[in-house]
Structures are given as C-alpha cells and as structure tokens.
VEXKEKOL-303010 format. One record per residue (C-alpha): residue number from 0; residue in three letters; chain; x, y, z. Coordinates in pm, 1 decimal. Each point is the difference from the previous one (the first is absolute). Layout:
BEGIN
  seq  type  mol        px        py        pz
  NUM   ALA    A         X         Y         Z
...
REM end
This chain:
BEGIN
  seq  type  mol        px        py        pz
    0   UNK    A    1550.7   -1980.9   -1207.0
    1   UNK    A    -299.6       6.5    -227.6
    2   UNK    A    -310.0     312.8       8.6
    3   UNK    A    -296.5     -45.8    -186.8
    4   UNK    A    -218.2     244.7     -59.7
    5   UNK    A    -392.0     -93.9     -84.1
    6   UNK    A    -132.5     356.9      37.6
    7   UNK    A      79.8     205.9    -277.2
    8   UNK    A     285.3     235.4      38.7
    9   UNK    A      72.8     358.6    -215.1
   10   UNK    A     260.7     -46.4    -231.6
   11   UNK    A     242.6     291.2     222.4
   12   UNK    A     -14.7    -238.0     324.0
   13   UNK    A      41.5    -273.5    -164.0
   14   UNK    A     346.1     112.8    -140.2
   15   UNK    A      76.0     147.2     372.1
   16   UNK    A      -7.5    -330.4     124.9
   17   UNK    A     173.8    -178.2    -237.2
   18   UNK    A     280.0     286.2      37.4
   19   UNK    A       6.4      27.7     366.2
   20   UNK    A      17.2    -357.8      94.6
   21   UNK    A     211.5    -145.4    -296.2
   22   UNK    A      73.4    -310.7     237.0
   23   UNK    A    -415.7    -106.1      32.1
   24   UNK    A    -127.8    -168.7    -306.8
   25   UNK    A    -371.8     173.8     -90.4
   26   UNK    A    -287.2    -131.6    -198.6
   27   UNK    A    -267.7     251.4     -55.0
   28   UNK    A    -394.5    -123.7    -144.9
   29   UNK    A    -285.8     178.0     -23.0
   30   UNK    A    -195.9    -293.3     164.1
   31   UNK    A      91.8    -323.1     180.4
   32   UNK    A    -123.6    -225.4    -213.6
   33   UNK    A     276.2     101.2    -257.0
   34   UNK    A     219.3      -5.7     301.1
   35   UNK    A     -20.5    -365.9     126.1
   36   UNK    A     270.5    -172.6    -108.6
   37   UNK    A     207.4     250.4     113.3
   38   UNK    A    -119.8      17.4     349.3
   39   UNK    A      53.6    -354.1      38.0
   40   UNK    A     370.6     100.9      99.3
   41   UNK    A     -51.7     377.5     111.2
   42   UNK    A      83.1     124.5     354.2
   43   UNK    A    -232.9     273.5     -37.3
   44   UNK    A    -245.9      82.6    -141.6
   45   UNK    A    -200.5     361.8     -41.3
   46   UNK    A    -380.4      -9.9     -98.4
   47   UNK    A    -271.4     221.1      41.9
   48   UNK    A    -121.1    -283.2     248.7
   49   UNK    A    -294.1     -75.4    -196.0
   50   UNK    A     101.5    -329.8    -216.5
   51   UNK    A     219.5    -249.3     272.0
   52   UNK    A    -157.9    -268.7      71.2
   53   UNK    A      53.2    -257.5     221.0
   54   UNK    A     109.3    -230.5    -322.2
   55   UNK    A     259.6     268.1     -15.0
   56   UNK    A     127.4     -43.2     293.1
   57   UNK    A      54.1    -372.6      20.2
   58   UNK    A     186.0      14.2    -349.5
   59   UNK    A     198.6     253.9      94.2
   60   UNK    A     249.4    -162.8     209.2
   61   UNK    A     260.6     262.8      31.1
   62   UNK    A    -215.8     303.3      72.1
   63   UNK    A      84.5     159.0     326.0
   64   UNK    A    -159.1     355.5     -34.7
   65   UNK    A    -303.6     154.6    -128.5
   66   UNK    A      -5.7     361.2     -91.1
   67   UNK    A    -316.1     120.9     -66.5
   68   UNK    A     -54.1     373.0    -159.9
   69   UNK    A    -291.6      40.6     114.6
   70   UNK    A    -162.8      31.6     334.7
   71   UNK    A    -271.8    -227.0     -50.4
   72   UNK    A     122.0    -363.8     119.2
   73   UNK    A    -354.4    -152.5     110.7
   74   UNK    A      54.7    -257.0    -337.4
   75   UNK    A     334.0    -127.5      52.6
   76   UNK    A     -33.4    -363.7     117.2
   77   UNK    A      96.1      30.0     320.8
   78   UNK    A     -45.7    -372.2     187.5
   79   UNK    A     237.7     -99.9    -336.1
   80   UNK    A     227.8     287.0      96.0
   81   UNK    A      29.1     -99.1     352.9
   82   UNK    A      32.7    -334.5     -21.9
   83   UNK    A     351.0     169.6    -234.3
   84   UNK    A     101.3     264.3     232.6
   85   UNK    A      38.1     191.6    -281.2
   86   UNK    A      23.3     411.2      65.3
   87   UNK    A    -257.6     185.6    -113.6
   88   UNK    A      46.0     418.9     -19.2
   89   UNK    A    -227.7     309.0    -150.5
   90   UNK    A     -11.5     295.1     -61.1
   91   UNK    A    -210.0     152.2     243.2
   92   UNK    A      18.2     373.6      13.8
   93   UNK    A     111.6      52.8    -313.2
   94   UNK    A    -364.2      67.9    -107.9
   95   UNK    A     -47.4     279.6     282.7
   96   UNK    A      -1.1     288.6    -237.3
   97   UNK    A    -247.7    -135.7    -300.3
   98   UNK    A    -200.8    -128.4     209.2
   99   UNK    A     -61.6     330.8     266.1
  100   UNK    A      -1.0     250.5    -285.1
  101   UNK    A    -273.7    -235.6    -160.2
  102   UNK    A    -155.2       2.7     338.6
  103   UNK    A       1.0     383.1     -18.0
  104   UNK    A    -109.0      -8.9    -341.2
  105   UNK    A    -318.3    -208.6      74.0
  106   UNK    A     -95.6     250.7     326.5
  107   UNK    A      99.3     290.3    -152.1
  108   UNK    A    -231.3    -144.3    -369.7
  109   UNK    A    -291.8     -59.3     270.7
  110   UNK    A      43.5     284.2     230.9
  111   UNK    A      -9.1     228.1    -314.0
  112   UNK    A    -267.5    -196.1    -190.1
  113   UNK    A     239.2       3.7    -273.6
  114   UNK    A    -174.3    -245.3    -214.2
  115   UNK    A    -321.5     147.8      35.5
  116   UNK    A     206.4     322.7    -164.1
  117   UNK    A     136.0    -212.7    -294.9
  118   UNK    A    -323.2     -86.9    -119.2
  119   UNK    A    -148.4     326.6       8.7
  120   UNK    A     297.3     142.4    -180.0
  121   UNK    A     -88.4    -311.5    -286.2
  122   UNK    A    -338.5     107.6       9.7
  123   UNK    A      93.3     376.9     -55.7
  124   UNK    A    -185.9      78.7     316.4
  125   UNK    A      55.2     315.5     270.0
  126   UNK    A    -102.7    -126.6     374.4
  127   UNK    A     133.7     165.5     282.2
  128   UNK    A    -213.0    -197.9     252.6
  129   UNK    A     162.4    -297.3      27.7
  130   UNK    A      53.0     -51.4     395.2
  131   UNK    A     397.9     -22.5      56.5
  132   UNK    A     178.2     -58.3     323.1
  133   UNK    A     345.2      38.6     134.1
  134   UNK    A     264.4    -263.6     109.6
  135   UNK    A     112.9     216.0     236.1
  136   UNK    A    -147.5     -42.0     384.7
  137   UNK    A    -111.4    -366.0     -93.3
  138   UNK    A     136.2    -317.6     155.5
  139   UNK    A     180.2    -276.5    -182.7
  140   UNK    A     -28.3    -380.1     115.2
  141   UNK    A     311.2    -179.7    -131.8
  142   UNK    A     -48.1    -384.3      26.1
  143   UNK    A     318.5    -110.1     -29.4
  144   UNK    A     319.3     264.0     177.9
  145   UNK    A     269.2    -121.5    -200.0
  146   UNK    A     198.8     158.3    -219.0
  147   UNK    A    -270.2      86.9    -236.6
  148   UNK    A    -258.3      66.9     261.6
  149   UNK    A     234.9     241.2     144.2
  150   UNK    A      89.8     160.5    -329.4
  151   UNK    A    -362.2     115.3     -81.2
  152   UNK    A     -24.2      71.2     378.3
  153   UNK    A     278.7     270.1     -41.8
  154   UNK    A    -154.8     160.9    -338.0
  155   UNK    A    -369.3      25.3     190.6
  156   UNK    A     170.7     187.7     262.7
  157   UNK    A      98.4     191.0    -254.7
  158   UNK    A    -337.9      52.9     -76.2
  159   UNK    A     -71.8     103.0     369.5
  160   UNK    A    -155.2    -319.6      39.4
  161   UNK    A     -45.8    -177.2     320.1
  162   UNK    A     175.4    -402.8     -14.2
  163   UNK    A     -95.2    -267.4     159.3
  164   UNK    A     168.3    -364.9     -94.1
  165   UNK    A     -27.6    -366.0      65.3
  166   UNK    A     270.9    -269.9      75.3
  167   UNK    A      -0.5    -309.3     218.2
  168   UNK    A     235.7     126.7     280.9
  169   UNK    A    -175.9     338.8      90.8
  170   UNK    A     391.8     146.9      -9.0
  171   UNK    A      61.2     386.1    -130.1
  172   UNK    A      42.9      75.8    -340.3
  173   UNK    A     135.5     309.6    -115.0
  174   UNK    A    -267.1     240.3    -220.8
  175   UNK    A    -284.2    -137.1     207.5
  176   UNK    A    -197.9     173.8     262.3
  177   UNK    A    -125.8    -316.6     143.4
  178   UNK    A      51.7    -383.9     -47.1
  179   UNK    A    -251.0    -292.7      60.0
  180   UNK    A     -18.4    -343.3       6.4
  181   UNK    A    -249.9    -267.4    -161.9
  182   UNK    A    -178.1      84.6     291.9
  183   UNK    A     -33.8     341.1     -10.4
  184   UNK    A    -119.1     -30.8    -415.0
  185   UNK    A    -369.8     112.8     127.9
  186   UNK    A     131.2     328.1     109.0
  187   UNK    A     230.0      33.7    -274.6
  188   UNK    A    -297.4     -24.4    -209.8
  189   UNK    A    -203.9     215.5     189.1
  190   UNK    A     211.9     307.8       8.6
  191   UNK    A      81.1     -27.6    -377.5
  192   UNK    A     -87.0     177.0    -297.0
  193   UNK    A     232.5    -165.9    -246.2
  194   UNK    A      96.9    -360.5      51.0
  195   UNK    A     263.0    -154.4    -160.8
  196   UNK    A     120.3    -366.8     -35.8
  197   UNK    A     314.6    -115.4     -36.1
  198   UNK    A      -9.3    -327.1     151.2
  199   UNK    A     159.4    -283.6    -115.5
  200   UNK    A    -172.3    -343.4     -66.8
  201   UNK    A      16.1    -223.4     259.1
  202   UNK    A    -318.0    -203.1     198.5
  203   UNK    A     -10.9     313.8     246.5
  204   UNK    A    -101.0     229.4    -234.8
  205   UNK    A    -214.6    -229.0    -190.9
  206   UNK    A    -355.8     202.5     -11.0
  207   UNK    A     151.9     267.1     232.3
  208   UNK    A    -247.1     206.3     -98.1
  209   UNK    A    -340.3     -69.9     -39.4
  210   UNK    A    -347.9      91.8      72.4
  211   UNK    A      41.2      37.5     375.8
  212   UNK    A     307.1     224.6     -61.9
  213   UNK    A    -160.4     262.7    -264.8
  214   UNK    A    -259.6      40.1     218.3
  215   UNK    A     223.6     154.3     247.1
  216   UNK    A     132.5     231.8    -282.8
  217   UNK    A    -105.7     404.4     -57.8
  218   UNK    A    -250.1      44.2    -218.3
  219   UNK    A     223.7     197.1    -230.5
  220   UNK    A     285.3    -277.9      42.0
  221   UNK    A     262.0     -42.5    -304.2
  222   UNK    A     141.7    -403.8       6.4
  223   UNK    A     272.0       8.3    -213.9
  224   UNK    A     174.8    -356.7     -32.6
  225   UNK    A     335.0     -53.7    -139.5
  226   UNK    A     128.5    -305.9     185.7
  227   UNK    A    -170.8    -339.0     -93.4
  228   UNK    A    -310.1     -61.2     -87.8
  229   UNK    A     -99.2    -219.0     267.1
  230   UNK    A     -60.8     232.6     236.4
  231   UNK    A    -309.5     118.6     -94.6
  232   UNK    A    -333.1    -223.6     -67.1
  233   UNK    A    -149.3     123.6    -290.7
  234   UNK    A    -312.9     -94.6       1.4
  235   UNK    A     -79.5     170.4     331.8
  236   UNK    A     211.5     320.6    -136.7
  237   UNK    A    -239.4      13.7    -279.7
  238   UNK    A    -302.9     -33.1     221.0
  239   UNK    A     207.2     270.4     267.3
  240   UNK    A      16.9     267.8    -282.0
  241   UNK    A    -339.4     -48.0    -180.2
  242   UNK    A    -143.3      34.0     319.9
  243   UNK    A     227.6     292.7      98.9
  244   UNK    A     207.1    -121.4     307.4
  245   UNK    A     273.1     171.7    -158.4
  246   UNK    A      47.2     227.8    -252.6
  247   UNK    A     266.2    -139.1    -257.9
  248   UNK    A     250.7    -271.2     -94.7
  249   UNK    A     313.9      22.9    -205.6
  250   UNK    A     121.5    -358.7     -53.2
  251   UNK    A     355.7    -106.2    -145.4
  252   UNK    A     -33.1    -321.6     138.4
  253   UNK    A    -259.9    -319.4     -75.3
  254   UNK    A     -15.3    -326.6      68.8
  255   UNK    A     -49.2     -90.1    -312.6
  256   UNK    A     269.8     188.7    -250.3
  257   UNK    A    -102.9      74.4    -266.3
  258   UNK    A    -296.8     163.6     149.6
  259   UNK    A    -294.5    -205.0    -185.9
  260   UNK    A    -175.6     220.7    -322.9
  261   UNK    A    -319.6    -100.8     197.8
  262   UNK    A      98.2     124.7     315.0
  263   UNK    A    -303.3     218.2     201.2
  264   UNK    A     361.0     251.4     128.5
  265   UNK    A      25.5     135.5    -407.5
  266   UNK    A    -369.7     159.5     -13.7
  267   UNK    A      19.8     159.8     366.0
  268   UNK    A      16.9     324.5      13.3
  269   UNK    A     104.8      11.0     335.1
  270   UNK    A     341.0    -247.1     -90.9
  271   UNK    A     312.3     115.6    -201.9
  272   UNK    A     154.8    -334.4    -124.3
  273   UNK    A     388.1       0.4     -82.0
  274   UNK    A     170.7    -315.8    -128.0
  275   UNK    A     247.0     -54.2     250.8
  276   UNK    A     227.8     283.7    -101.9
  277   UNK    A      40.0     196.6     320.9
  278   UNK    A     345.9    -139.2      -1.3
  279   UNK    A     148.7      54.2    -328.0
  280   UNK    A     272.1     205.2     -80.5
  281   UNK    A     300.8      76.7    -244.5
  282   UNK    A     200.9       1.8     315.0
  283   UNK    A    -105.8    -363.7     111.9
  284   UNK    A     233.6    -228.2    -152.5
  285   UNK    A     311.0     193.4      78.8
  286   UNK    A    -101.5      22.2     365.7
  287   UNK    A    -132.5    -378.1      15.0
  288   UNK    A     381.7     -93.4    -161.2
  289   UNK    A     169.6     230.4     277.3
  290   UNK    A     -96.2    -208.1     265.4
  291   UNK    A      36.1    -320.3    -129.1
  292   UNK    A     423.6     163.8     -83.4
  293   UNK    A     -30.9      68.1     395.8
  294   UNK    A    -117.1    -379.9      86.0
  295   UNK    A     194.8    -111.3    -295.2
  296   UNK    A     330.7      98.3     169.1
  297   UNK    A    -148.8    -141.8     342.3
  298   UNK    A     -79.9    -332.3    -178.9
  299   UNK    A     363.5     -33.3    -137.5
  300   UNK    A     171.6     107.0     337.6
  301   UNK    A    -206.6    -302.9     105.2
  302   UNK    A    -128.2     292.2     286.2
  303   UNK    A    -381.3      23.0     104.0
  304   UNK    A     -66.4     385.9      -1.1
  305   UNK    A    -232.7     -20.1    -273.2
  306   UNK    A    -254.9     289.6     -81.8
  307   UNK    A    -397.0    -124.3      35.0
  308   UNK    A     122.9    -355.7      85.9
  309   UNK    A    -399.9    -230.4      -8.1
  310   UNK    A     -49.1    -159.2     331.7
  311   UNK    A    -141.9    -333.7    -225.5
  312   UNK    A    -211.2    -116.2     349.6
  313   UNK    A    -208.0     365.1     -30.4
  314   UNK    A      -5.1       3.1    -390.8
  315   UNK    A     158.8     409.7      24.9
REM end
C-alpha cells in the first residue's frame, strides 16, 4: 500500500512513519506538483487540502483516502471526490489551543489597549490615561461551539466571562452558559461584547455578518474572526467601524489571502490584521500525524471509526 505525502512533513515524523509502518511504502513532497507521478498509484494521500484538484482525482485511480492536516477542506474538489467515494478526514480540533490562546491574546491586546502602550513606549512617552477595561464580567459570542469554540469558551470563563455560543442544533455544550441557533444570532449579537467567528466556509455563512448584523452590536463590541473569511462582508465592516457600530476588529481570516497591500483593513486604526496565523504551532504537525496513526490503523483494519470523517454532501 502506497502514502504520499504533498504537504510538507518535519524530518522527525517523517522517520516515525517510515519506522512504525515498515509494511506501507511512503513518498513525502513538499508540493503536489512534484508529487504526481507518484500519486498516480497511491492509496492515500495527505495534503494540506489546498492543491487537489479535480485533475487529481481522475488520474489518480487507486486513491481511496484523503487525509487532510488541516481543518480547512472548503477547496478540495468535492463533486470529483464524490463521484470517487474517496474518504476524506481532518484534523479538526487539533487547532483548539492556538487558536483560543490567540483569541485571548487579541481580547486581552484590545481590552488592555496594548498597542496603544507599544507605541508610546517607541515614542518614549509617559500616559497613564489611556481608558482600559476588563475581560472579566463581559460576554463572549462564540460562532461556531465546536471544539475550538468551546476551548476559548472555557479560558473566558476563566476570565469570569459570561459565554454564549452558536451551532445548528441548539444542543448543550459544555463551558457555555447558553447556546443558540442561526435564529437566535440577533440576540447573540445583542448581548455581546466580544464576538468571535469561527465558522467554517460554507453558503450558510456566506456574508453572515453584515451591515444589518453590526448594527445590532454594543457600541464598544470587539469582532474577532479566526474562522474563514467569508463570513464577514468587508465592505460594510469598514463602513460599520468608521461609522462606529462597533468598536474593533481583529481579523485572521480574508477572503482574499494574502490580504491585498492596498487593502482599506491595514490603515484602520480600529482593525488588527494577522495573516492567518491564529492556528500555528510547533505542536501542529505532531498532533495532525496522531490522528491520521488513529485513522491509519482504522483504514488498514478496513473498519470505519475514523476521527473527523467529511460528510462530502455538507462539505465538513
């Protein structure tokens, strides 16, 4: 059985593999185009899920799973990958701990008015008037109570922060004090003082929020986005915070990546960019290749217990 790898692997796992399963045949590339011969005959293949294509797929006769280590999936081809059967897994959750002590980071930065401090400290200048506020007694609104969303939801409590999170069924989730629906995004929105996105892409959440929606928002609102970029329509953002409907943005996530050098979000005072980096991690390989060992072992039992398994009809 043949493994191709187009995402590029450290050195360490690379020999793990090789050692562990000494019966698998591996082929590791830093990018698929110097992989494509050898995925004409691979089984599987791992990829940061940004470079299959549906050409890919059709050439690649033999390929029966898909592990992608990452958690973003909306560019796989996925009519070519249906039409295949072809598994498709992630490695959703594994990004739970970046990505909510970034969240932290970014209320805690604007909370604090941390970067106002930086530049008086490069401008050798003493001001003990800058107007700070606390994280604690303010209410989070988590779109997205999954693994992630419920991370940051248990550091704000932390905090002695109030949560409040969004999923489709409405069900529980632990670390939250309350749960809503799409339909109840108004009053999440409402009660909120910090907002934070971690949506996937997908045609629900395509302009999720817009003008109508920061309206509804405090005054004094934080958005902080860190799932995809789609979510939010920039153009009424940009007219929402120049015209004070909120109080701040801090983006991770665009629609266009790299965010564009003439981009009105880079002179804004009142928006801290980030290039996608909420995520990263020295610990994010090793945890992406620990779950696709677990699968890996589910694959070769030819069982179907497999760890973030893609439903290919929703796309997550």
């Amino acid at each position: 059985m043949k493994v191709v790898s187009s995402a590029k692997i450290r050195r360490d796992i690379r020999e793990r593999l090789v050692t562990n399963y000494p019966e698998l045949s591996f082929s590791f590339y830093t990018n698929i185009e110097a992989a494509e011969k050898e995925l004409l005959d691979a089984d599987i293949l791992i990829t940061y899920g940004e470079d299959v294509t549906s050409k890919h797929i059709e050439k690649c006769v033999r390929l029966k799973w898909i592990m992608v280590i990452s958690a973003g999936i909306d560019q796989l081809p996925f009519e070519a990958i249906k039409k295949r059967s072809i598994l498709v897994t992630n490695v959703s959750g594994i990004h739970k701990i970046p990505m909510a002590e970034y969240t932290i980071a970014m209320m805690l930065q604007i909370a604090r008015e941390a970067k106002s401090f930086i530049k008086n400290e490069q401008n050798k200048r003493w001001e003990r008037k800058i107007k700070m506020t606390e994280l604690h007694g303010k209410t989070v609104g988590i779109l997205g109570a999954g693994s992630i969303g419920q991370e940051i939801a248990r550091l704000s409590k932390a905090f002695g922060m109030k949560t409040i999170g969004l999923n489709r069924s409405g069900r529980e989730v632990q670390n939250f004090d309350d749960i809503v629906t799409y339909k109840g995004l108004e009053s999440l929105l409402k009660q909120s003082d910090f907002i934070v996105g971690v949506l996937p892409k997908t045609k629900e959440t395509d302009d999720l929020l817009a003008m109508n929606e920061f309206k509804l928002m405090k005054k004094e609102a934080i958005l902080i986005n860190i799932g995809r970029g789609n979510v939010i329509k920039d153009e009424d953002l940009i007219e929402a915070l120049n015209n004070g409907e909120l109080a701040h943005a801090a983006l991770d996530v665009f629609d266009e990546e790299p965010l564009p050098e003439n981009h009105p979000y880079w002179e804004m005072e009142s928006v801290t960019v980030t290039p996608h980096i909420s995520g990263i991690s020295p610990e994010y390989q090793p945890r992406a290749i620990d779950i696709f060992e677990l699968n890996l072992k589910e694959f070769l039992l030819g069982q179907e217990n497999y760890i973030n398994k893609i439903d290919l009809n929703k796309g997550y």
